[in-house]
Residue frames as qw, qx, qy, qz and C-alpha x, y, z in Angstrom:
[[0.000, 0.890, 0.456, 0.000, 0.00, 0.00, 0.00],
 [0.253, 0.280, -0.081, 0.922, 1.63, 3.83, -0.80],
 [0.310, -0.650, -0.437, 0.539, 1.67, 6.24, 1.57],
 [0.291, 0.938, 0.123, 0.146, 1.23, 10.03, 0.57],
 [0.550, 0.595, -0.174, 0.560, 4.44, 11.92, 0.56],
 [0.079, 0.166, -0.438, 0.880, 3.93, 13.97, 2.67],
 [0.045, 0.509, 0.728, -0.457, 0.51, 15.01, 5.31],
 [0.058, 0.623, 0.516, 0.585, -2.31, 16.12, 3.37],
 [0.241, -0.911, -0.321, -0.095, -2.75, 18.42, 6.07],
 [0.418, -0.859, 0.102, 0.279, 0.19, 19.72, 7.89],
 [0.573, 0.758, -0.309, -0.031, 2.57, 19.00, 5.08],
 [0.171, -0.673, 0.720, -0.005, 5.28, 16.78, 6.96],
 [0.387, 0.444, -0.780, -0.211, 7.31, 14.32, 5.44],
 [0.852, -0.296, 0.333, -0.273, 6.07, 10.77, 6.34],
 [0.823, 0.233, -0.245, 0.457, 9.52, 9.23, 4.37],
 [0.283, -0.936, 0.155, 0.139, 11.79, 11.00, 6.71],
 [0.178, 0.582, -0.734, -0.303, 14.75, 8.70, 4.90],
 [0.540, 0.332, -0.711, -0.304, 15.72, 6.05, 3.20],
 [0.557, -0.108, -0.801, 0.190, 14.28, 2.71, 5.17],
 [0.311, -0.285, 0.353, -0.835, 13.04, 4.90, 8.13],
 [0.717, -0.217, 0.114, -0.653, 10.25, 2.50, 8.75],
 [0.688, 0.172, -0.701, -0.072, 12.11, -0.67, 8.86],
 [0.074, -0.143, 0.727, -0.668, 11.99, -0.50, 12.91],
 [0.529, -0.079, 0.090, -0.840, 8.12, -0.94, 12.35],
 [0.163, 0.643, -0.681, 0.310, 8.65, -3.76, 12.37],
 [0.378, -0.144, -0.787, 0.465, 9.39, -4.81, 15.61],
 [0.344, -0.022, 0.238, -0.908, 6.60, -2.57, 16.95],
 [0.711, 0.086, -0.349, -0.604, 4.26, -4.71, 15.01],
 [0.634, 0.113, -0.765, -0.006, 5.84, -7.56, 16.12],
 [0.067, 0.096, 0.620, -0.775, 5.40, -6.63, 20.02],
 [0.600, 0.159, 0.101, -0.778, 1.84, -5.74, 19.16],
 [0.730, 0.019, -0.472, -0.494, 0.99, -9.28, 17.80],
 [0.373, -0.049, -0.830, 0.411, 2.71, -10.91, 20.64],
 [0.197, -0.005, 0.518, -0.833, 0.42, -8.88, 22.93],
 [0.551, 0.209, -0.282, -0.757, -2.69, -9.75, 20.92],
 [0.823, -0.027, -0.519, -0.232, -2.27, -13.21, 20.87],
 [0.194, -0.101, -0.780, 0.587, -1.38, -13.39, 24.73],
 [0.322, 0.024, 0.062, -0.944, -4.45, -11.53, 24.99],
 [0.748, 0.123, -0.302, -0.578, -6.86, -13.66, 22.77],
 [0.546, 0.159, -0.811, 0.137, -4.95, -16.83, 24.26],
 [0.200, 0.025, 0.631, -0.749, -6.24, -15.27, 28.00],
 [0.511, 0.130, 0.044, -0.848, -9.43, -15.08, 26.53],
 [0.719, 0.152, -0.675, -0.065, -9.47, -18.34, 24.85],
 [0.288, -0.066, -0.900, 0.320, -8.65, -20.24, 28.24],
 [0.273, -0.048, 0.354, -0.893, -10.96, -17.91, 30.29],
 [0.618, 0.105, 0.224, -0.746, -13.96, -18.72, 28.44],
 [0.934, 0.179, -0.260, -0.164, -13.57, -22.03, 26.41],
 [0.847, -0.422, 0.315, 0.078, -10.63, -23.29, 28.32],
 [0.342, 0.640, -0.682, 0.086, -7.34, -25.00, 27.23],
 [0.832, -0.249, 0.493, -0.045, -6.86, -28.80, 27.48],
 [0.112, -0.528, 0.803, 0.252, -4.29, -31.42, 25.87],
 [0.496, 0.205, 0.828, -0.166, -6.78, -34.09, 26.13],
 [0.555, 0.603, 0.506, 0.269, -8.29, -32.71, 22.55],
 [0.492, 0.314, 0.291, 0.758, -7.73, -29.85, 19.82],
 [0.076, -0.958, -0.276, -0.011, -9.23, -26.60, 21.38],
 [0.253, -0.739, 0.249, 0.572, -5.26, -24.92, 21.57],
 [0.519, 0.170, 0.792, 0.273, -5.29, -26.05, 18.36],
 [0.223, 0.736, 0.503, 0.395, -8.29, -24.42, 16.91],
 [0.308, -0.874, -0.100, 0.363, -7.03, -21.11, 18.95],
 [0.595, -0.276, 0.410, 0.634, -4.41, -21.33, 17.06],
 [0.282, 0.412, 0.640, 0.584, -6.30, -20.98, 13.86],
 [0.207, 0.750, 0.391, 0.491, -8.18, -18.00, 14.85],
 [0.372, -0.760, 0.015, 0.533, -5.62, -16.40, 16.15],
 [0.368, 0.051, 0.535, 0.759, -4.09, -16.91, 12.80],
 [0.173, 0.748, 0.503, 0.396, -7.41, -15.83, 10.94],
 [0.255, -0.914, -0.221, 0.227, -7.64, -12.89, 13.50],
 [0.503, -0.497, 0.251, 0.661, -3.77, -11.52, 13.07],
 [0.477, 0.240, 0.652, 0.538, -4.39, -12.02, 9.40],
 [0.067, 0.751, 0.518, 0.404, -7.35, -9.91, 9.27],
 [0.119, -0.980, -0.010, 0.156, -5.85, -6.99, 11.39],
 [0.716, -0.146, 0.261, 0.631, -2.76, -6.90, 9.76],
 [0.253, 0.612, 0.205, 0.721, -3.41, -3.97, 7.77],
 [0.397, -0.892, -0.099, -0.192, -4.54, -2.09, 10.99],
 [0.716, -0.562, 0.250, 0.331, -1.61, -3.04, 12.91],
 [0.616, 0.333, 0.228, 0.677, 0.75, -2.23, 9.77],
 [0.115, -0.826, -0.079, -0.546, -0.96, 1.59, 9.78],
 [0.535, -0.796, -0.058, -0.278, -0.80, 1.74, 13.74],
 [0.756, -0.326, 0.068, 0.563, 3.22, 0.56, 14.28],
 [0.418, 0.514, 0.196, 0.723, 3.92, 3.03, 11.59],
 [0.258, -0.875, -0.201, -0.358, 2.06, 5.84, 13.52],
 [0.731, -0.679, -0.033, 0.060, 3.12, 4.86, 16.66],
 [0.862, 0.133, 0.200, 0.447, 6.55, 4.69, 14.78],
 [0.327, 0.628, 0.293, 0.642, 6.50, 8.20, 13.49],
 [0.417, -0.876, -0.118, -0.213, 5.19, 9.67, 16.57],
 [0.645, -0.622, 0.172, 0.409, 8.51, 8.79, 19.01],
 [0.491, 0.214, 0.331, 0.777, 10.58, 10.50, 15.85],
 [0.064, -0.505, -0.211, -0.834, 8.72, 13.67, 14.79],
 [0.233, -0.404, -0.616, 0.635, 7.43, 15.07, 17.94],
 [0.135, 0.767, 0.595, 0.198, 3.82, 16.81, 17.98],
 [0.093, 0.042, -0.058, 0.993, 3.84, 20.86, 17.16],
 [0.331, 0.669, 0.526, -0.407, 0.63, 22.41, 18.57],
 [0.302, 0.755, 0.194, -0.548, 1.29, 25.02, 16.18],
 [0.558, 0.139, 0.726, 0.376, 1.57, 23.17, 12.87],
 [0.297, 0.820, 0.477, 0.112, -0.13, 25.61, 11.42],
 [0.098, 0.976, -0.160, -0.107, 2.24, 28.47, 11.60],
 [0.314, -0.580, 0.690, 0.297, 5.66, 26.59, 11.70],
 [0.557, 0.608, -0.504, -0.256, 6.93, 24.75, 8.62],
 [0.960, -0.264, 0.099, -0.004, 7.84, 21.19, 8.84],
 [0.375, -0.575, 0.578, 0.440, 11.67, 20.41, 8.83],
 [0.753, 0.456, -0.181, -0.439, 13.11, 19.91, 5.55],
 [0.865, -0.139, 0.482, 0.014, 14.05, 16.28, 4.94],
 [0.759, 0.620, -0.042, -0.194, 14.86, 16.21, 1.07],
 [0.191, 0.678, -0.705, 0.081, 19.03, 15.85, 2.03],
 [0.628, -0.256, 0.649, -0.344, 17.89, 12.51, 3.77],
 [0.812, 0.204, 0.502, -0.216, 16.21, 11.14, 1.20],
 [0.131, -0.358, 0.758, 0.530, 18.21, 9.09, -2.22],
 [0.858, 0.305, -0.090, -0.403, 15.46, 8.49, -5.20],
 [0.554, 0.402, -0.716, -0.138, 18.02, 6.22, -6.54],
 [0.095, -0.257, 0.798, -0.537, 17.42, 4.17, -2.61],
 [0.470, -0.039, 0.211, -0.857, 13.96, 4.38, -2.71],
 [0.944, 0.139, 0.045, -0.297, 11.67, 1.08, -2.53],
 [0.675, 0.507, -0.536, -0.028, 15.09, -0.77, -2.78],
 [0.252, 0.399, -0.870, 0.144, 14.89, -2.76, 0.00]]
């Protein structure tokens, strides 16, 4: 999926350089571990967890289905969360200019890894 250049509103760079989002990662990856400890609590809580037949099993599967089907969300929301501890929020976005990035960034780099 492409991302706009830059914020259709405030106008700052969301490539800040070359590979910048390759930490996202592990963000994403911390967030599915939490998710499926989560859905695994839940899973024992209310249907349980036994050896004796296939119910960690079928948890298994829709945890898969489940990860599968938020995987775009959770792509979008490590990024964010990704961007956010980098570019730090300006109330007034609206009068200051975003830094410029453009010495960061190598077309000839771009999408090339």
């Amino acid at each position: 999926m492409l991302m706009n250049k830059d914020c259709t509103v405030c106008r700052q760079a969301s490539e800040i350089e070359v590979g910048f989002y390759y930490g996202t990662s592990y963000v994403s990856y911390v967030l599915t571990v939490g998710l499926s400890l989560l859905s695994l609590g839940l899973w024992a809580l209310t249907i349980g967890l036994s050896v004796n037949d296939n119910r960690f099993f079928i948890w298994m599967g829709v945890n898969a289905g489940l990860l599968f089907l938020l995987q775009p969300w959770l792509m979008r929301f490590s990024r964010s969360l990704w961007i956010s501890w980098f570019v730090k929020y300006d109330p007034d976005w609206k009068i200051h200019q975003p830094e410029d990035v453009s010495e960061r960034l190598n077309a000839e780099q771009a999408n090339n890894w």
